[in-house]
C-alpha positions as CSV (number, residue, x, y, z in Angstrom):
1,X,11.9,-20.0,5.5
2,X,11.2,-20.1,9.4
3,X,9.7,-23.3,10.6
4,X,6.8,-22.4,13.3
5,X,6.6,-26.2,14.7
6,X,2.5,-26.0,14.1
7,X,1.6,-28.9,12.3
8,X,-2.2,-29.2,10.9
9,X,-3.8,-32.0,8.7
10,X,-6.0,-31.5,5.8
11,X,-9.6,-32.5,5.9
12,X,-11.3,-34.5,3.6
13,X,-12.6,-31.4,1.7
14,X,-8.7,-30.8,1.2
15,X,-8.9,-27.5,3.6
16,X,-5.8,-26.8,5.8
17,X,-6.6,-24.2,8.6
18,X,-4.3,-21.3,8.8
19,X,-3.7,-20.7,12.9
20,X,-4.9,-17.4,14.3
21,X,-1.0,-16.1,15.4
22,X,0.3,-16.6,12.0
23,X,-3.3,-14.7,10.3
24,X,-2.3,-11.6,13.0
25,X,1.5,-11.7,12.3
26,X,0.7,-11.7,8.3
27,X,-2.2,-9.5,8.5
28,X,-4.1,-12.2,6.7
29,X,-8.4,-11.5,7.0
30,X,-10.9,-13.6,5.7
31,X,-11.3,-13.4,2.2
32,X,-7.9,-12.3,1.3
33,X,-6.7,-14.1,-1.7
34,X,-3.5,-16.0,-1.2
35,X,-1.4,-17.4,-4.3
36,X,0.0,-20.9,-4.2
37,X,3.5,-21.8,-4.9
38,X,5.3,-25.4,-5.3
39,X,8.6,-26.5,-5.7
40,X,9.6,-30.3,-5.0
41,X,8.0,-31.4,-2.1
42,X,7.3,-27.5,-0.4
43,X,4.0,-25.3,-0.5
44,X,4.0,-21.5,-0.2
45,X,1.5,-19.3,0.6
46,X,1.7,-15.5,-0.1
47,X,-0.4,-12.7,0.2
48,X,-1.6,-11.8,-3.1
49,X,-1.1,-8.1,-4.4
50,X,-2.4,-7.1,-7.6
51,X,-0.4,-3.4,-7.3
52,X,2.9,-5.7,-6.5
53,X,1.9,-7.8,-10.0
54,X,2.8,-4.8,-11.9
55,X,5.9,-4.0,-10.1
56,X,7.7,-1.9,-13.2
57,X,4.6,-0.4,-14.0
58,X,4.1,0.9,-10.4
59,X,7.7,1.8,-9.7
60,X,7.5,3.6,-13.0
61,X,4.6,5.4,-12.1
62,X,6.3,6.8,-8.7
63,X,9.0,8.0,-10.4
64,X,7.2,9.8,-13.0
65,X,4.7,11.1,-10.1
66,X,7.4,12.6,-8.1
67,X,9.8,14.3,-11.0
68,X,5.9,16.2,-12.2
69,X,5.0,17.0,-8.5
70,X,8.3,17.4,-6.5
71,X,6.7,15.4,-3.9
72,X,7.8,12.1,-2.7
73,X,5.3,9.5,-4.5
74,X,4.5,6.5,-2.8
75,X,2.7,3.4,-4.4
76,X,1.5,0.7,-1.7
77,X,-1.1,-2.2,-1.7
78,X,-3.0,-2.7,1.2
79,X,-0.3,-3.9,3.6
80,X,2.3,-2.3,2.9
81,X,4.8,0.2,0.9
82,X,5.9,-0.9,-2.7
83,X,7.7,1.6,-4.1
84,X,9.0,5.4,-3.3
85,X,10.5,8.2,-5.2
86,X,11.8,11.2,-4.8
87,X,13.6,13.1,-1.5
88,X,13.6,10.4,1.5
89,X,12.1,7.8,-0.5
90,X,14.1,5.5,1.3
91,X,12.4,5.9,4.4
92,X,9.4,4.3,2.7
93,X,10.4,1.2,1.3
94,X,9.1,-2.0,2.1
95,X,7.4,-0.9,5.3
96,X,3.8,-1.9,6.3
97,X,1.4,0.8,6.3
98,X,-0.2,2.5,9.7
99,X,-4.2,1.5,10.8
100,X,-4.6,5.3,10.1
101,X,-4.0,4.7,6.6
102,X,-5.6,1.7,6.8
103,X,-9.0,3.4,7.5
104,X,-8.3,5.9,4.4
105,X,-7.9,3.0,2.3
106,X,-11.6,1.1,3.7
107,X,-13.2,4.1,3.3
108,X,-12.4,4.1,-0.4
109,X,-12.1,8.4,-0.6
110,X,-9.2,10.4,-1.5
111,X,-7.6,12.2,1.5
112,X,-5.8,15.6,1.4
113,X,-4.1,17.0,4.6
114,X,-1.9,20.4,4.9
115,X,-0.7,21.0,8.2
116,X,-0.7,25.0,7.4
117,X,-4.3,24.8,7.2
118,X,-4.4,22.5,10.5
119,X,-5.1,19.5,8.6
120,X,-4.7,16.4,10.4
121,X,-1.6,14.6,8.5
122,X,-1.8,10.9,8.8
123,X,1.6,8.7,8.5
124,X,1.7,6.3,5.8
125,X,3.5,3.7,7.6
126,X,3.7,2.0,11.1
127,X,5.8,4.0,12.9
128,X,6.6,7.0,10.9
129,X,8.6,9.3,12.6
130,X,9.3,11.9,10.4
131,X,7.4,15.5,10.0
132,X,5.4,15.5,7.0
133,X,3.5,18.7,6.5
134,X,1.3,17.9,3.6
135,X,-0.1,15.1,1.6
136,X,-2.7,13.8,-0.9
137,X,-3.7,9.8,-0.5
138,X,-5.9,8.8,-3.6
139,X,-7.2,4.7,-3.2
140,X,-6.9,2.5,-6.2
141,X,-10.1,1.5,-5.9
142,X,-11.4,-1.4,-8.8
143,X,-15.0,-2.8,-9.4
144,X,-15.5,-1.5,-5.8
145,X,-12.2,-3.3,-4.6
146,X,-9.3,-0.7,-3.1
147,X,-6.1,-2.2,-4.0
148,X,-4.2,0.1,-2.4
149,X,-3.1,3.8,-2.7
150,X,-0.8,6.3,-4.7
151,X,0.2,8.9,-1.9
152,X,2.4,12.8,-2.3
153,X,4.2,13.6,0.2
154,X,5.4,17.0,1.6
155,X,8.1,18.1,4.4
156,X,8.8,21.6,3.7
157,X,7.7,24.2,6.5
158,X,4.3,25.3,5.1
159,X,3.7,23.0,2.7
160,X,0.7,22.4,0.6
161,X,-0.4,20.3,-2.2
162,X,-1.7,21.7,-5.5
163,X,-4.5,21.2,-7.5
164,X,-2.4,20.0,-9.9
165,X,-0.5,17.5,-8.2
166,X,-3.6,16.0,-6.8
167,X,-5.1,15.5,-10.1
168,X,-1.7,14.0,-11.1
169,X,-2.3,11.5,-8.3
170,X,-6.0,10.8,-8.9
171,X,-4.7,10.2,-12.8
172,X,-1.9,7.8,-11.2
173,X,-4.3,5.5,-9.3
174,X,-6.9,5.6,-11.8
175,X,-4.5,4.4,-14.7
176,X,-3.3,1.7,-12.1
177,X,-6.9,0.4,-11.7
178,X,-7.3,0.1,-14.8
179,X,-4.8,-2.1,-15.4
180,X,-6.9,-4.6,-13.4
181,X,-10.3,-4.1,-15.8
């Protein structure tokens, strides 16, 4: 734990303000729901993610997407990258995901991009670097929240993604929304 050297008191309603640098650096917006944690005399915050609640589940899931698609699978909330499987999954993991993907994810619609057909293929994470030629984002979207995304990814020359492996991606995210019904 890093100390920051801010010190706020609590109000009488209990309230503690959270100061606008740490909000930015944590990506933190009003209404996000934060869990509490305790131990002795210490109190954690934390981003809550329902996706990252059902981490096996989700890691699962990526694993079984990639092996029926032979794309890379790529399960994230709405900050960041959970989990990854399949060719350069490592490349993926715990990174925070890009304001392009960002928007994809407001918006609340599935996204499909093949750079054969001139699509415009948006990188999943901040500062992707690497040539991705096709790829399918589908939201997790639940009573009207989007809790993320289940994302195929494609770097062969002239690459596209199937029907089929979109549907298998539309089936992902809708079985993980479900799980929060």
């Amino acid at each position: 734990m890093k100390a920051t050297g801010i010190v706020r008191r609590i109000d009488e309603l209990g309230r503690v303000v959270i100061p606008k640098e740490i909000r930015s650096t944590l990506r933190l917006k009003s209404g996000d729901p934060l869990e509490i944690f305790t131990d002795r005399d210490e109190l954690m915050l934390k981003k809550y993610s329902p996706i990252a609640s059902l981490e096996k589940f989700s890691e699962g899931t990526a694993k079984s997407l990639s092996d029926l698609s032979g794309h890379v699978a790529v399960i994230c909330d709405t900050d960041g990258v959970l989990h990854a499987s399949g060719k350069g999954q490592r490349e993926y993991d715990g990174k925070n995901i890009s304001d392009n993907m960002e928007k994809i994810l407001q918006g609340r619609k599935s996204y499909v991009a093949n750079a054969v057909e001139g699509g415009d293929v948006v990188p999943i994470y901040s500062g992707q670097s690497s040539e991705v030629t096709a790829q399918i984002i589908v939201p997790i979207v639940c009573n009207g929240d989007c809790l993320g995304a289940v994302a195929l990814v494609s770097y062969e020359l002239g690459a596209k993604i199937e029907p089929a492996a979109c549907k298998l991606a539309q089936l992902s995210a809708n079985i993980l929304a479900g799980q929060f019904e």
